[in-house]
C-alpha positions in Angstrom: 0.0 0.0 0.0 1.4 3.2 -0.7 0.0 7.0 -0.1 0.5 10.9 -0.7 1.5 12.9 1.8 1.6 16.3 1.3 3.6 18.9 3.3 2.5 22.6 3.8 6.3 23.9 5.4 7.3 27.1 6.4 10.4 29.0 6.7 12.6 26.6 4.2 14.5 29.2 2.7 12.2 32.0 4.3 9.8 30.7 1.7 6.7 28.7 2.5 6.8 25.2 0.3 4.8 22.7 -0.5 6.2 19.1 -0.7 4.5 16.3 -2.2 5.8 13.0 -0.4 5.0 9.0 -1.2 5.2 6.8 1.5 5.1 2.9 1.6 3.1 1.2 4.2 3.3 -2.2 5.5 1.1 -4.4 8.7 3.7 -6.4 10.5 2.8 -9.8 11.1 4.3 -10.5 14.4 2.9 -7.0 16.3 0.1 -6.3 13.9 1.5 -2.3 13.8 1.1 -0.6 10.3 4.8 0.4 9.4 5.7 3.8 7.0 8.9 4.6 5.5 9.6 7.4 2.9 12.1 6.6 0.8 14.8 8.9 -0.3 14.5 10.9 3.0 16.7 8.6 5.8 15.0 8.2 9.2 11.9 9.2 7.8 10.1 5.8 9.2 7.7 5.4 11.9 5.0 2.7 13.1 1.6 2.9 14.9 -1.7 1.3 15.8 -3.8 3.0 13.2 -3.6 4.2 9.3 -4.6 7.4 11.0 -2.3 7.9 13.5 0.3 6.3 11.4 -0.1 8.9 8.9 -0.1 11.9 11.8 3.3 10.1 12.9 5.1 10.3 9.4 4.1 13.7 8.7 6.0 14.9 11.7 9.1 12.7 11.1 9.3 14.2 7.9 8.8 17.2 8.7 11.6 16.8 11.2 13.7 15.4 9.0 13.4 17.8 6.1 13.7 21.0 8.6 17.7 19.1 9.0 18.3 18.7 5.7 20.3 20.9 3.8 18.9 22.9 1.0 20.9 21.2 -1.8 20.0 18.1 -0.1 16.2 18.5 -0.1 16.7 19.1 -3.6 17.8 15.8 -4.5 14.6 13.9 -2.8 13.9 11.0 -5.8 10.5 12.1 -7.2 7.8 9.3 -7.3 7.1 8.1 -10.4 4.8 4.7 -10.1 4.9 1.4 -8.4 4.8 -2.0 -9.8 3.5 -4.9 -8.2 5.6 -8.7 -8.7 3.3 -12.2 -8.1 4.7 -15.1 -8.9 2.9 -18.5 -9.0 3.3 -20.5 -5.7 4.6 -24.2 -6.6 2.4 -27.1 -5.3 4.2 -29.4 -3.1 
């Protein structure tokens, strides 16, 4: 499952800016936590109870983590372009 997450930030280069972030979100089996990451922005990762409050939790870790970035760093954040999925056919035993 992936979603958008879009970022209303101030003060980036005293200019206000609006990011447009993809996300990739997971259910662990063994705690039954729904688990984010945003890739192309390290330590942006979180987990929680709830699509809800999971999605509340990664907009502030990314904020966070884009508020240390450098400028010339942010700049380089991969743009999403699609995602593919892979099945392959289970073998009978």
């Amino acid at each position: 499952m992936s979603f958008r997450l879009f970022l209303h930030c101030a003060g980036f280069l005293s200019r206000n800016l609006i990011y447009s972030i993809t996300g990739y979100i997971e259910k662990d089996a063994e705690t039954g936590l729904y688990v984010a990451v945003v890739p192309g922005i390290p330590g942006a990762h979180t987990q929680a109870e709830t699509l809800d409050e999971l999605q509340t939790n990664l907009k502030e870790v990314v904020e966070l983590c884009l508020e240390q970035m450098a400028p010339e760093v942010r700049k380089q954040i991969p743009e999403f372009v699609g995602n593919a999925d892979l099945a392959e056919k289970k073998k009978e035993l």
